[in-house]
mmCIF file of the C-alpha atoms, coordinates in Angstrom:
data_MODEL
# 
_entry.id   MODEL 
# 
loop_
_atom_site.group_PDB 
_atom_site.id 
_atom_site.type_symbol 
_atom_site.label_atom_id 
_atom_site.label_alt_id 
_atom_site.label_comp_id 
_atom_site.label_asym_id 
_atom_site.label_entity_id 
_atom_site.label_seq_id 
_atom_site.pdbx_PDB_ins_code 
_atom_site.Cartn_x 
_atom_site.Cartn_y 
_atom_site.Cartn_z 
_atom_site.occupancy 
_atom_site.B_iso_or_equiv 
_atom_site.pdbx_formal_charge 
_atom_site.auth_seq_id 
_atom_site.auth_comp_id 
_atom_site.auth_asym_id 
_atom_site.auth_atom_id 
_atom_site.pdbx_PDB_model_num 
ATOM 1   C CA . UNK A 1 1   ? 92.843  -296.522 120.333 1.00 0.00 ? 1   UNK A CA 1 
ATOM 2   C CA . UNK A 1 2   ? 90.953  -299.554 120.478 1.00 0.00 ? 2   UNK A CA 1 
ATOM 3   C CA . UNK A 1 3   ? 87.238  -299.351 118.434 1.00 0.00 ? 3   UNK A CA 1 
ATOM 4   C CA . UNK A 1 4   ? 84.256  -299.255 121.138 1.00 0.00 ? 4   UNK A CA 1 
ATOM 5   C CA . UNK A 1 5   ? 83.054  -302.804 120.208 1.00 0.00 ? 5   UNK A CA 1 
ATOM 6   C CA . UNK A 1 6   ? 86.252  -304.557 120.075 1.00 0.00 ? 6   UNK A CA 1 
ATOM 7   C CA . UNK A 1 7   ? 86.896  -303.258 123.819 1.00 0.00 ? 7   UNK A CA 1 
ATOM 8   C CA . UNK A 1 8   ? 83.309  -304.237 124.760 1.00 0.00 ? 8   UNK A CA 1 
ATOM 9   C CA . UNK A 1 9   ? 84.118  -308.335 123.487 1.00 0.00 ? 9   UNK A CA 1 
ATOM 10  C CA . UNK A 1 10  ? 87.534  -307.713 125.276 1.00 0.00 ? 10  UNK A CA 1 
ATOM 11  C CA . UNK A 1 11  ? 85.591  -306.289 128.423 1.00 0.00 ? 11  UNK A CA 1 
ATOM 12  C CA . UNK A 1 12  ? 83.408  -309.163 129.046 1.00 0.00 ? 12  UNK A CA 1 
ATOM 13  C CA . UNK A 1 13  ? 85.274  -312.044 128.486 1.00 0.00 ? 13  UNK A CA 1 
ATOM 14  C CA . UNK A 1 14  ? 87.888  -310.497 130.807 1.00 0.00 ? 14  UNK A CA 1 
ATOM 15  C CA . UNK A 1 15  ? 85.831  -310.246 133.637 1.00 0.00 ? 15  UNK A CA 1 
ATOM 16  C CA . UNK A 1 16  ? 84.158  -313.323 132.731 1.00 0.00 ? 16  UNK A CA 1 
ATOM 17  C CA . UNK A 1 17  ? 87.140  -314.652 133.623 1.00 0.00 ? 17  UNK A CA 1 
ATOM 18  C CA . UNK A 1 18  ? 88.199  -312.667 136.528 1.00 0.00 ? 18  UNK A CA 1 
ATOM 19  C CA . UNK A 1 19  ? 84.726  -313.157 138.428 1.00 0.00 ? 19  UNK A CA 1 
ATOM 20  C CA . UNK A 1 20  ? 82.753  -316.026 137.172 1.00 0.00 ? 20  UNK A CA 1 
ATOM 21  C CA . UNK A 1 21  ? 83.156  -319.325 139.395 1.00 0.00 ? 21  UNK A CA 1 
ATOM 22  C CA . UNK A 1 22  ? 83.466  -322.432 136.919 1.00 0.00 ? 22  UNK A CA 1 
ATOM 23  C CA . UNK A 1 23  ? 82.028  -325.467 137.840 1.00 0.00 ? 23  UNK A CA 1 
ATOM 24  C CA . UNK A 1 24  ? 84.270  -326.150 140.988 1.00 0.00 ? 24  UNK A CA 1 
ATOM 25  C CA . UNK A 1 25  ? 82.762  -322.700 142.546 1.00 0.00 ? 25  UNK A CA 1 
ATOM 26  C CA . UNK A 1 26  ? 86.272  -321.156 143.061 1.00 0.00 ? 26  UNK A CA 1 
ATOM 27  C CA . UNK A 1 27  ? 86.448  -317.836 141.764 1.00 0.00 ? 27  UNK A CA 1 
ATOM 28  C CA . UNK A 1 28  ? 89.520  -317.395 139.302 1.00 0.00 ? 28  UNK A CA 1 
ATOM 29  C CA . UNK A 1 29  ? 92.358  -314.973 140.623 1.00 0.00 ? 29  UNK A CA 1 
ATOM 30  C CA . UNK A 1 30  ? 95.026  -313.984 139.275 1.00 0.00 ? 30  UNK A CA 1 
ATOM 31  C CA . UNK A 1 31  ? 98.241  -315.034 141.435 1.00 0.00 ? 31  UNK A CA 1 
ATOM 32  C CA . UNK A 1 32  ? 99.715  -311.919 142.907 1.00 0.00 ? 32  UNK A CA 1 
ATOM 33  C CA . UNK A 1 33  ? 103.541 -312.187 142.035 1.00 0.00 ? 33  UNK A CA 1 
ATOM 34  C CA . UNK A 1 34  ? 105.191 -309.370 143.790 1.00 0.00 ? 34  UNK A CA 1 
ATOM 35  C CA . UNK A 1 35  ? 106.294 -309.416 147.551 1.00 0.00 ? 35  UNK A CA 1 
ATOM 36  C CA . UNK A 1 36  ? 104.660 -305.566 147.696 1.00 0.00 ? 36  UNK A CA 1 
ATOM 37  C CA . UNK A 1 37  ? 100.947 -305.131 147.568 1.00 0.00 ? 37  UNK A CA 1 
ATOM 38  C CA . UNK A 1 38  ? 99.924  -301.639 146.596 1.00 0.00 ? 38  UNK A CA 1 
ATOM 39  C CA . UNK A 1 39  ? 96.327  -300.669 147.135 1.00 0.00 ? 39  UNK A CA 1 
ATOM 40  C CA . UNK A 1 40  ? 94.876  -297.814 145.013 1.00 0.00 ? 40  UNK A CA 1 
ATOM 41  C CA . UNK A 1 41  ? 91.542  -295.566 144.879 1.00 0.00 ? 41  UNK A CA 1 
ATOM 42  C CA . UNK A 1 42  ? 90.050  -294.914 141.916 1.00 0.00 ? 42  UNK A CA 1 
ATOM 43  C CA . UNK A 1 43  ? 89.442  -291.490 140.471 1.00 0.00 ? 43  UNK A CA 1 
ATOM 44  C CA . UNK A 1 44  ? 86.120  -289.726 140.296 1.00 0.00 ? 44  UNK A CA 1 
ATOM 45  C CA . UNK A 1 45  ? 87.618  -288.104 136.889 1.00 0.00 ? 45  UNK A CA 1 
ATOM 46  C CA . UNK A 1 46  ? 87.469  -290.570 134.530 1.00 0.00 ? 46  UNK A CA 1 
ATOM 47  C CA . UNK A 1 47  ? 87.954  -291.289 130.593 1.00 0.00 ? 47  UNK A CA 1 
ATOM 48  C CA . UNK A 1 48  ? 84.437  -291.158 128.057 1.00 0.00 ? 48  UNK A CA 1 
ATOM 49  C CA . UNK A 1 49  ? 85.384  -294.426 126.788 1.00 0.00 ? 49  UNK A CA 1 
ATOM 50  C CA . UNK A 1 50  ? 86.425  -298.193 127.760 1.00 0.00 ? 50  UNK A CA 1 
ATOM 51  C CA . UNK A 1 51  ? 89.859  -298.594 128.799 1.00 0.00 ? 51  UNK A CA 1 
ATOM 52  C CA . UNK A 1 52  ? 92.714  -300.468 130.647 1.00 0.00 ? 52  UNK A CA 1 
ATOM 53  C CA . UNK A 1 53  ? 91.913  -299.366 134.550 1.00 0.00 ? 53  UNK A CA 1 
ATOM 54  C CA . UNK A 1 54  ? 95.120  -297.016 134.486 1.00 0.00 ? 54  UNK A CA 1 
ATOM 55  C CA . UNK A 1 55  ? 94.140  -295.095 131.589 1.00 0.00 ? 55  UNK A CA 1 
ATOM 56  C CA . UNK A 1 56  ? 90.615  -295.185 132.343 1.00 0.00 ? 56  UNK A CA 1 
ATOM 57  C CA . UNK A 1 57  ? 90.845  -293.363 135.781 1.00 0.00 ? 57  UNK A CA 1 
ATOM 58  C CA . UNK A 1 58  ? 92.218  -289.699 134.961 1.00 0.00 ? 58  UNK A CA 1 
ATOM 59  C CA . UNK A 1 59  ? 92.388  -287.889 138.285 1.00 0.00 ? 59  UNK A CA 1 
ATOM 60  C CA . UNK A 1 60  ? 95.156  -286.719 140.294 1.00 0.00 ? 60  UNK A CA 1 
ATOM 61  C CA . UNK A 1 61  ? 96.287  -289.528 141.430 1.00 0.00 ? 61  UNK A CA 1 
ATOM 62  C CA . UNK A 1 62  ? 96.786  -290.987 138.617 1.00 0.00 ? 62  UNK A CA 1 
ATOM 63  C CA . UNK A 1 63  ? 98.022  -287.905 136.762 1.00 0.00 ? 63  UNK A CA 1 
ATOM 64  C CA . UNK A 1 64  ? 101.057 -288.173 139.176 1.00 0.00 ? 64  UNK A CA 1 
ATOM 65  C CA . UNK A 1 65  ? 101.399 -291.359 138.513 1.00 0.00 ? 65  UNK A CA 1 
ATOM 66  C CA . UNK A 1 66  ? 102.301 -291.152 135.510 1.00 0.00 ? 66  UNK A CA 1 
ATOM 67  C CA . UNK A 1 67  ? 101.519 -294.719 134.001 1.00 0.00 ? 67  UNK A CA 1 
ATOM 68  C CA . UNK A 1 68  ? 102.373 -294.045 130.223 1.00 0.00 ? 68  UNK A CA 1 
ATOM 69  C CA . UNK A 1 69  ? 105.451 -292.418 130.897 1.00 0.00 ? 69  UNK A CA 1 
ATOM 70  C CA . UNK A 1 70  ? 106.900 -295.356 132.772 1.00 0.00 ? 70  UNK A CA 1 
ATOM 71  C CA . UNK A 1 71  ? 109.114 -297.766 131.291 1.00 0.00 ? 71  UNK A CA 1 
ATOM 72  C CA . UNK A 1 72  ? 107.684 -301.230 130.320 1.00 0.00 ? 72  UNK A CA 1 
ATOM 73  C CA . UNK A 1 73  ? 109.368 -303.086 132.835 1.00 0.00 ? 73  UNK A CA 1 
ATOM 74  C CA . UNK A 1 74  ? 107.970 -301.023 135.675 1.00 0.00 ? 74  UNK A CA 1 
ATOM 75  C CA . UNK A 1 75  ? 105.082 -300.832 134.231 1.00 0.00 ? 75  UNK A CA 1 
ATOM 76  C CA . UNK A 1 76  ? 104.919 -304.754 134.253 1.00 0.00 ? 76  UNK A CA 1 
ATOM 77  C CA . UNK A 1 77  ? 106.192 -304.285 138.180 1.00 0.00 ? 77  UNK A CA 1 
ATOM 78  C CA . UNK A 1 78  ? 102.924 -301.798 138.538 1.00 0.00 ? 78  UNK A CA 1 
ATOM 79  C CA . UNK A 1 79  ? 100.915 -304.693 136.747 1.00 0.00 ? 79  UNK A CA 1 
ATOM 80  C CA . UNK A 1 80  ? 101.708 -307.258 139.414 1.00 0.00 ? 80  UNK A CA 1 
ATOM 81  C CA . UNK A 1 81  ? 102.137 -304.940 142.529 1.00 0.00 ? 81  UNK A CA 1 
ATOM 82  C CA . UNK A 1 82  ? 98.875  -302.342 141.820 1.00 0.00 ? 82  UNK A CA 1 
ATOM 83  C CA . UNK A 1 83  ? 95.792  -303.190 142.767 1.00 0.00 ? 83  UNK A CA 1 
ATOM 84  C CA . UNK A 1 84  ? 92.668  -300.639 141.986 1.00 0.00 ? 84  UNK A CA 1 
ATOM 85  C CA . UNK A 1 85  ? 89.767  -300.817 144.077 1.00 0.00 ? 85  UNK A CA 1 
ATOM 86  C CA . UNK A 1 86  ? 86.419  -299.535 141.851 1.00 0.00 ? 86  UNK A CA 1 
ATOM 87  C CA . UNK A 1 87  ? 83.220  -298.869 143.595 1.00 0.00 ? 87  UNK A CA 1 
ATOM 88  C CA . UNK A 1 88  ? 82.096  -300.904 140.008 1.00 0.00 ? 88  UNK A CA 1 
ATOM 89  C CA . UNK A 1 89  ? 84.651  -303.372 139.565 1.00 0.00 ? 89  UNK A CA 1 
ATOM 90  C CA . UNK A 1 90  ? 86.088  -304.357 142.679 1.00 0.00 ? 90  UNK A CA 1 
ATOM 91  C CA . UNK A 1 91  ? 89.685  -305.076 142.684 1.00 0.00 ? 91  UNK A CA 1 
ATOM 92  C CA . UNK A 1 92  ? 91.307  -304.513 139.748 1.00 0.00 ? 92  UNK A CA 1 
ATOM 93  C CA . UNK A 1 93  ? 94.840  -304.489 138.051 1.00 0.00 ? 93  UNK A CA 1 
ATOM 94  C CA . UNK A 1 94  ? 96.247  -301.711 136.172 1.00 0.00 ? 94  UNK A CA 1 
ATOM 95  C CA . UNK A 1 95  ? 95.660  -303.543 132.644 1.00 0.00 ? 95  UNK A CA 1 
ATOM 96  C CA . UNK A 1 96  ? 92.261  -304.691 133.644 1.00 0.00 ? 96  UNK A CA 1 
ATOM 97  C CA . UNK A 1 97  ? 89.413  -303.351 130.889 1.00 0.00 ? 97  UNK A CA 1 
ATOM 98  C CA . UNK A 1 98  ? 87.000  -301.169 132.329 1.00 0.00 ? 98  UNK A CA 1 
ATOM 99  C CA . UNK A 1 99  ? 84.140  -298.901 131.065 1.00 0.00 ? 99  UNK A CA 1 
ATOM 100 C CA . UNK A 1 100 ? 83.047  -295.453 132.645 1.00 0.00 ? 100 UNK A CA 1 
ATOM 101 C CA . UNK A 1 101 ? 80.817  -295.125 135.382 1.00 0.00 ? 101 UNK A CA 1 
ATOM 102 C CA . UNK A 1 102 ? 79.708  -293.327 138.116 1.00 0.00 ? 102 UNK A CA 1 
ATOM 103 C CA . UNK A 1 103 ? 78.887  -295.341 141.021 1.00 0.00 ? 103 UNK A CA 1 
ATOM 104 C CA . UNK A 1 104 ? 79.889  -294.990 144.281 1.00 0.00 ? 104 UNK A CA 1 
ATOM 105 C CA . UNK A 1 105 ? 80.759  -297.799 146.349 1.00 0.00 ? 105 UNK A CA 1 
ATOM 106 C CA . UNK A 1 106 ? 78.164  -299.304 148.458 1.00 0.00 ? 106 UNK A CA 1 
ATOM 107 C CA . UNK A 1 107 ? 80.248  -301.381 150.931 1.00 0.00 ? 107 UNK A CA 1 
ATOM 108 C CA . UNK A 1 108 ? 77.732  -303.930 152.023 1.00 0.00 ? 108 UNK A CA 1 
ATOM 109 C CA . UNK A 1 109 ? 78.081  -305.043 148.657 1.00 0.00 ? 109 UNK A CA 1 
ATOM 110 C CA . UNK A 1 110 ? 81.910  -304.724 147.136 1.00 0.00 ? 110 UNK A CA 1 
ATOM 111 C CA . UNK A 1 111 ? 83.576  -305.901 150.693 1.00 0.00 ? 111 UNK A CA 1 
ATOM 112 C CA . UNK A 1 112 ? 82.538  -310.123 149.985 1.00 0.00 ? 112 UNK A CA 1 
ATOM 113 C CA . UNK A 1 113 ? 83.875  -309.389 146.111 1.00 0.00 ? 113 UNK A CA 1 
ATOM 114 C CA . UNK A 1 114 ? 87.108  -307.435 146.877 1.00 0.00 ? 114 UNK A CA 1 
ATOM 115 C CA . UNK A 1 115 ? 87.491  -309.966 150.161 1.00 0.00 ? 115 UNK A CA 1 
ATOM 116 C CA . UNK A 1 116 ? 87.335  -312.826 147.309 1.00 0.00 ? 116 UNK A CA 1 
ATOM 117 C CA . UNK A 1 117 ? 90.565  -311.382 145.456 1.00 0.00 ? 117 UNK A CA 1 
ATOM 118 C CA . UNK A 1 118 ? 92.580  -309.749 148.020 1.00 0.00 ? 118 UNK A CA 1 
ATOM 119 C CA . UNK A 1 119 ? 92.189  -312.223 151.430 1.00 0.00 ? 119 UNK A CA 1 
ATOM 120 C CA . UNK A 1 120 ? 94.269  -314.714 148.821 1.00 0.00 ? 120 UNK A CA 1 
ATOM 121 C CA . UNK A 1 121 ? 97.216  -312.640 148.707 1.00 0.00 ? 121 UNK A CA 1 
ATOM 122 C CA . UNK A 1 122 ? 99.957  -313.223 150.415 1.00 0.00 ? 122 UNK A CA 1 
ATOM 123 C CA . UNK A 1 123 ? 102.685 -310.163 150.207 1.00 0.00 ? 123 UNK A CA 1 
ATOM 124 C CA . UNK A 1 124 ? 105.451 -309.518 152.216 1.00 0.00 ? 124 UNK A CA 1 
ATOM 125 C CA . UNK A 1 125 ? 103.711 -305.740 152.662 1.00 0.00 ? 125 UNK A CA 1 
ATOM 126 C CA . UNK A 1 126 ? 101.249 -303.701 151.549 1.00 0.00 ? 126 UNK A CA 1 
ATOM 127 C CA . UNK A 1 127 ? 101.554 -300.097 150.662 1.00 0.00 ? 127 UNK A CA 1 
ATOM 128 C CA . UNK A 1 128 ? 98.070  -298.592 151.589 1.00 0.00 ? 128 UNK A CA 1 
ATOM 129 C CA . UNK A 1 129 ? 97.102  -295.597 149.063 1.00 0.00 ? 129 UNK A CA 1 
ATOM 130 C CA . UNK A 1 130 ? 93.460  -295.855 149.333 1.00 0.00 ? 130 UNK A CA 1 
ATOM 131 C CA . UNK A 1 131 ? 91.274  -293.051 150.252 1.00 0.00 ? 131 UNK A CA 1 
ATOM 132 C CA . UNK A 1 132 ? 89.598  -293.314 153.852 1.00 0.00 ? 132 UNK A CA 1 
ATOM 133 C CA . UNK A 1 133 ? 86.092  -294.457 152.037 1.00 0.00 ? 133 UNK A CA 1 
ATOM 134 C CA . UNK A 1 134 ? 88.108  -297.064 150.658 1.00 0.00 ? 134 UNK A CA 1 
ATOM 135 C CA . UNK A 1 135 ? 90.074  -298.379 153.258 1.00 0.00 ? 135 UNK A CA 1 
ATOM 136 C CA . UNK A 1 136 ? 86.433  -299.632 155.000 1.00 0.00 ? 136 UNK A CA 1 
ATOM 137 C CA . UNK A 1 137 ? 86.132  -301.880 151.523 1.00 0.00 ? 137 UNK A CA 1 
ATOM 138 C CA . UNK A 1 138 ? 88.666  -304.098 153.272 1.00 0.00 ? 138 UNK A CA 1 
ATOM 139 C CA . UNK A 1 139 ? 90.885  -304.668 156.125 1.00 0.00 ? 139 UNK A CA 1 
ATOM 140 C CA . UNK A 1 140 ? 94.155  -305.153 155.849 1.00 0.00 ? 140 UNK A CA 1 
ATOM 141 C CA . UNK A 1 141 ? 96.587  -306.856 158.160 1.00 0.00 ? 141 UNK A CA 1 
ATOM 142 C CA . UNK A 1 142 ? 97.791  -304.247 160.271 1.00 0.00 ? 142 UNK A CA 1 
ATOM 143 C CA . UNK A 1 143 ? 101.084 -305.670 161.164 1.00 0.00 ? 143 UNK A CA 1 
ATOM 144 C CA . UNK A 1 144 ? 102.404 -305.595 157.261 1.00 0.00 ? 144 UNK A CA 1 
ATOM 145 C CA . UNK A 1 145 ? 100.541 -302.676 155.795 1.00 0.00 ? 145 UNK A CA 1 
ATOM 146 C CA . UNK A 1 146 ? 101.474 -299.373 155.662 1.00 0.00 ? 146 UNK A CA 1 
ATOM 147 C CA . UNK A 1 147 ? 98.912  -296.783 155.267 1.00 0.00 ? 147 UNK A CA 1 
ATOM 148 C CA . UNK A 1 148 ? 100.676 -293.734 153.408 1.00 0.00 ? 148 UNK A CA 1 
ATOM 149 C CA . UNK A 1 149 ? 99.382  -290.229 154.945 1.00 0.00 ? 149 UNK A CA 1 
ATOM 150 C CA . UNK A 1 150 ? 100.580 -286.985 153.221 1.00 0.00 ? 150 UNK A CA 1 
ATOM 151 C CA . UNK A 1 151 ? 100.696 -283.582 154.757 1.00 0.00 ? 151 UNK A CA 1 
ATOM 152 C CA . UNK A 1 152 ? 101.534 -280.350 154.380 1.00 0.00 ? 152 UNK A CA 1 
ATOM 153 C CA . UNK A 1 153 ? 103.089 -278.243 156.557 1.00 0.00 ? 153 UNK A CA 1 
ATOM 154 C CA . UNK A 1 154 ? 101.296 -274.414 156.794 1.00 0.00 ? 154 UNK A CA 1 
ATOM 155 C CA . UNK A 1 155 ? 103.108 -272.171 159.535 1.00 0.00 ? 155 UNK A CA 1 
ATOM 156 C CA . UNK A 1 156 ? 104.307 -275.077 161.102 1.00 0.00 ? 156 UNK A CA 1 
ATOM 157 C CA . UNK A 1 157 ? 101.476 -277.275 161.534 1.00 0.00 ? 157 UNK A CA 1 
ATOM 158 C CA . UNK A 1 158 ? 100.329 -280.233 159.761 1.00 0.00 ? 158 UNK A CA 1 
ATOM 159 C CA . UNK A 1 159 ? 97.236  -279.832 157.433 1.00 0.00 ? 159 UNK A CA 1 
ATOM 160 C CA . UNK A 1 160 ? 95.531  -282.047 154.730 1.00 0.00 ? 160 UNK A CA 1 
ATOM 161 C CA . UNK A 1 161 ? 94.838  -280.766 151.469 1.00 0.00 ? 161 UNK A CA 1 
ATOM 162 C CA . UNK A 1 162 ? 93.265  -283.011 149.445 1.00 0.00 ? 162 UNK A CA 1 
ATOM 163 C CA . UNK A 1 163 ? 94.676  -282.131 145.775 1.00 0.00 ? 163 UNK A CA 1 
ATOM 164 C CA . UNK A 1 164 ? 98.154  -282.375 147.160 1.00 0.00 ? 164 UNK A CA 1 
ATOM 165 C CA . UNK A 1 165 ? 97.431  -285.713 149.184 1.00 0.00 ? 165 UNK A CA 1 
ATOM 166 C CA . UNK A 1 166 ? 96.061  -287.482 145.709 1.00 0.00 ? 166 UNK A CA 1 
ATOM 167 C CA . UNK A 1 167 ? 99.112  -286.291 143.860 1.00 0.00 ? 167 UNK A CA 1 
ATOM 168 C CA . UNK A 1 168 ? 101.619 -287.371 146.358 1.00 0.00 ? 168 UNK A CA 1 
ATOM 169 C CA . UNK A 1 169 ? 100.442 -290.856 146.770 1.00 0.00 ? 169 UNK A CA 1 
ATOM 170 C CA . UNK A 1 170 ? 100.060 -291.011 142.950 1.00 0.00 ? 170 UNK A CA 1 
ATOM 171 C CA . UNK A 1 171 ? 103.952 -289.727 143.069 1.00 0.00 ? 171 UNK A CA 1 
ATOM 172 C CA . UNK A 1 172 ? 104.948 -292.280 146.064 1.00 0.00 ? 172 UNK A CA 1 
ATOM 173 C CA . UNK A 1 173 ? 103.286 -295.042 143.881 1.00 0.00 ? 173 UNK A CA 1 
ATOM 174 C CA . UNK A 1 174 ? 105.405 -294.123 140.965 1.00 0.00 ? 174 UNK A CA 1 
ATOM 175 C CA . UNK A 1 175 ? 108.873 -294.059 142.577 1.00 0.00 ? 175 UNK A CA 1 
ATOM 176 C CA . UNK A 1 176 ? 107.983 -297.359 144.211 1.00 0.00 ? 176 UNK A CA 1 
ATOM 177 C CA . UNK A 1 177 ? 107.924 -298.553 140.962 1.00 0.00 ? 177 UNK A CA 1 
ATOM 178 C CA . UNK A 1 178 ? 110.506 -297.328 139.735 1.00 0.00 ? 178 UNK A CA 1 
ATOM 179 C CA . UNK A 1 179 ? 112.845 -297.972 142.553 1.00 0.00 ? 179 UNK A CA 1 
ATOM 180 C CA . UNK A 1 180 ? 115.079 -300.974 141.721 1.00 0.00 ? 180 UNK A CA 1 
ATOM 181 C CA . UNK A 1 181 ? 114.560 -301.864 145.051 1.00 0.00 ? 181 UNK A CA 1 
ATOM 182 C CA . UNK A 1 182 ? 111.151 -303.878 146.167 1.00 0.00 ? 182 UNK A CA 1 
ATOM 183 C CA . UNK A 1 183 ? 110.411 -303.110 149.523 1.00 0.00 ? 183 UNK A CA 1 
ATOM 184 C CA . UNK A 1 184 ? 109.551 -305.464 151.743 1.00 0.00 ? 184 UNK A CA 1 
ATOM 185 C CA . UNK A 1 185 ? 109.370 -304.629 155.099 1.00 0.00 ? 185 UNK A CA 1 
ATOM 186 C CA . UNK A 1 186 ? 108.212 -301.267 156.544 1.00 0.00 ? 186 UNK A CA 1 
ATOM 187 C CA . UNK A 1 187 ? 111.601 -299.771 157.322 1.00 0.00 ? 187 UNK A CA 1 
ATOM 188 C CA . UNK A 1 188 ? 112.617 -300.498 153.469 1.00 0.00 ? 188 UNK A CA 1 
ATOM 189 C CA . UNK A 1 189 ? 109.560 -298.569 152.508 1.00 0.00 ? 189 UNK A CA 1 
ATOM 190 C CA . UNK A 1 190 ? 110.709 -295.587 154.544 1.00 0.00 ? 190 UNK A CA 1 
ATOM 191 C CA . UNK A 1 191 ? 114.287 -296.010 153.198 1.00 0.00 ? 191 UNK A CA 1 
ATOM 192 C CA . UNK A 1 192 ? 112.749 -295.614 149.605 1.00 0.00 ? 192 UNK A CA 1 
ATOM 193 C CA . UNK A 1 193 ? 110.322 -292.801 149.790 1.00 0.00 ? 193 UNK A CA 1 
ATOM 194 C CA . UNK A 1 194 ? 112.556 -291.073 151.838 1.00 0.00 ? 194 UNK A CA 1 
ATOM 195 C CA . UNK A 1 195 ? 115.246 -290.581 148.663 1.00 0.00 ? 195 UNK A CA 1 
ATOM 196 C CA . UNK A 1 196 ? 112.118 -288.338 147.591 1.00 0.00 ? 196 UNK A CA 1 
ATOM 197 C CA . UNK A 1 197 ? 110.232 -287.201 150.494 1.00 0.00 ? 197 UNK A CA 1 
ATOM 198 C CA . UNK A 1 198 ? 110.736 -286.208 154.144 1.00 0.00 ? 198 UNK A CA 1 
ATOM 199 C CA . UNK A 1 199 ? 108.919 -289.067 155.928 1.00 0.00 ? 199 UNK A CA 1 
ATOM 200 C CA . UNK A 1 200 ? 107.850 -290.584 159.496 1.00 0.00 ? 200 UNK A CA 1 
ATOM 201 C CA . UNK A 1 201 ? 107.764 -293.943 159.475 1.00 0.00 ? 201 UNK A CA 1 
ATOM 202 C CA . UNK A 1 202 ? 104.965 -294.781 162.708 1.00 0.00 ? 202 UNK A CA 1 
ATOM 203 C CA . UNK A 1 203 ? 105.042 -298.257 164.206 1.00 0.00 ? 203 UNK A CA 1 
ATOM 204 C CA . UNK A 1 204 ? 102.008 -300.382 164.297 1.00 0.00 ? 204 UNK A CA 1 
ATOM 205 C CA . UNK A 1 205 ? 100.269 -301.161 166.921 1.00 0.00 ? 205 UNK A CA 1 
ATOM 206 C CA . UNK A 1 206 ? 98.086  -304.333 167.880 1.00 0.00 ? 206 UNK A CA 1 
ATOM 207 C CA . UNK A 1 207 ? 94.950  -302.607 165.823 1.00 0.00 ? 207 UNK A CA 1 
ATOM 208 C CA . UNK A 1 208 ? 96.266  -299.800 163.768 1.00 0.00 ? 208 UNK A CA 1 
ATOM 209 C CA . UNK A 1 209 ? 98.842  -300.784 161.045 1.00 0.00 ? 209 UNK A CA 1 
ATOM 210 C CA . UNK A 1 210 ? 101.909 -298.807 160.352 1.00 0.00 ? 210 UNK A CA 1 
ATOM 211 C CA . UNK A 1 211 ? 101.640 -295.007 158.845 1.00 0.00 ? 211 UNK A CA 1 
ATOM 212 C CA . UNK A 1 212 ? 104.121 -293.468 156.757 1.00 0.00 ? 212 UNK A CA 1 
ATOM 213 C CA . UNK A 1 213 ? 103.580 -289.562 157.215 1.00 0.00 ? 213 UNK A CA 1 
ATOM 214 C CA . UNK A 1 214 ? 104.832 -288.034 153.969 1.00 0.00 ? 214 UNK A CA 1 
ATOM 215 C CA . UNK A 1 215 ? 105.785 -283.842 153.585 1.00 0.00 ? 215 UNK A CA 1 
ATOM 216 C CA . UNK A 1 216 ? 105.068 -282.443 150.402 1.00 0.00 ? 216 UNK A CA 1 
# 
């Protein structure tokens, strides 16, 4: 573990990079190097102190997901495929350094930052994880993302329960990951969740982007 001060210097020169324009007035962003885009909430649970974004956020989700338990090349896959979006920080990679907080996102004002980072990219697909309060952050386009929807089936009906969505999506992220496959397309997705989950793959249409219905 890190001293408090030590991740405090490392804290804002990071983002002082991440965010702050130079003197051309381009914002600096990292390149995104994978041809999957996974978008993550965060997690209201989070740690006391400063910390990569991964070990920072402690919920569900992220319990499931299982970051320190992967091995380092998928977690350098999850580096450049993952992206967080904080009500604080905007988007944010795994490694990113974060402090605590308790915010909760006020769109008006995160949509032009996490707009900045993410309109940029240019993945083959993107795996949609977030929670419904973050998918308003920012739009996706429809015809390449995949919003993942879990249910559960009680007396042979489909219901939502939130502690086993979280956990699922954290679990979907992590077999992505670990999949030696990288999807690409929609139907690979579905081929690769599928080795873990029963799934329905649903086809986009011309304003609602593909959904990936996934039994736990």
């Amino acid at each position: 573990m890190e001293p408090l001060w030590l991740y405090e210097i490392i804290l804002s020169e990071h983002l002082f990079e991440r965010y702050q324009a130079p003197l051309t007035g381009k914002a600096r962003v990292a390149p995104h190097t994978e041809p999957v885009l996974i978008l993550l909430p965060p997690s209201e649970k989070k740690a006391a102190a400063p910390a990569p974004a991964i070990e920072l956020y402690t919920g569900v989700l992220y319990a499931a997901l299982g970051w320190g338990t992967l091995s380092k090349a998928q977690q350098k896959l999850g580096q450049s495929s993952i992206m967080i979006i904080s009500a604080k920080y905007g988007a944010l990679r795994p490694l990113d350094p974060i402090e605590p907080y308790k915010e909760k996102i006020v769109n008006k004002e995160m949509a032009p930052k996490v707009a900045a980072v993410l309109d940029g990219l240019t993945p083959s697909l993107i795996v949609d994880c977030r929670s419904s309060t973050y998918q308003t952050v920012w739009q996706s386009p429809t015809q390449k993302t995949v919003e993942i929807k879990v249910f559960t089936k009680v007396d042979g009906e489909k219901k939502v329960i939130t502690h086993m969505s979280k956990m699922t999506r954290g679990e979907v992220t992590r077999h992505l990951v670990q999949s030696p496959v990288v999807p690409q397309t929609p139907q690979q997705l579905h081929e690769i969740v599928s080795q873990k989950f029963i799934c329905t793959l649903i086809e986009a249409t011309a304003k609602e982007p593909w959904v990936l219905e996934v039994f736990c």
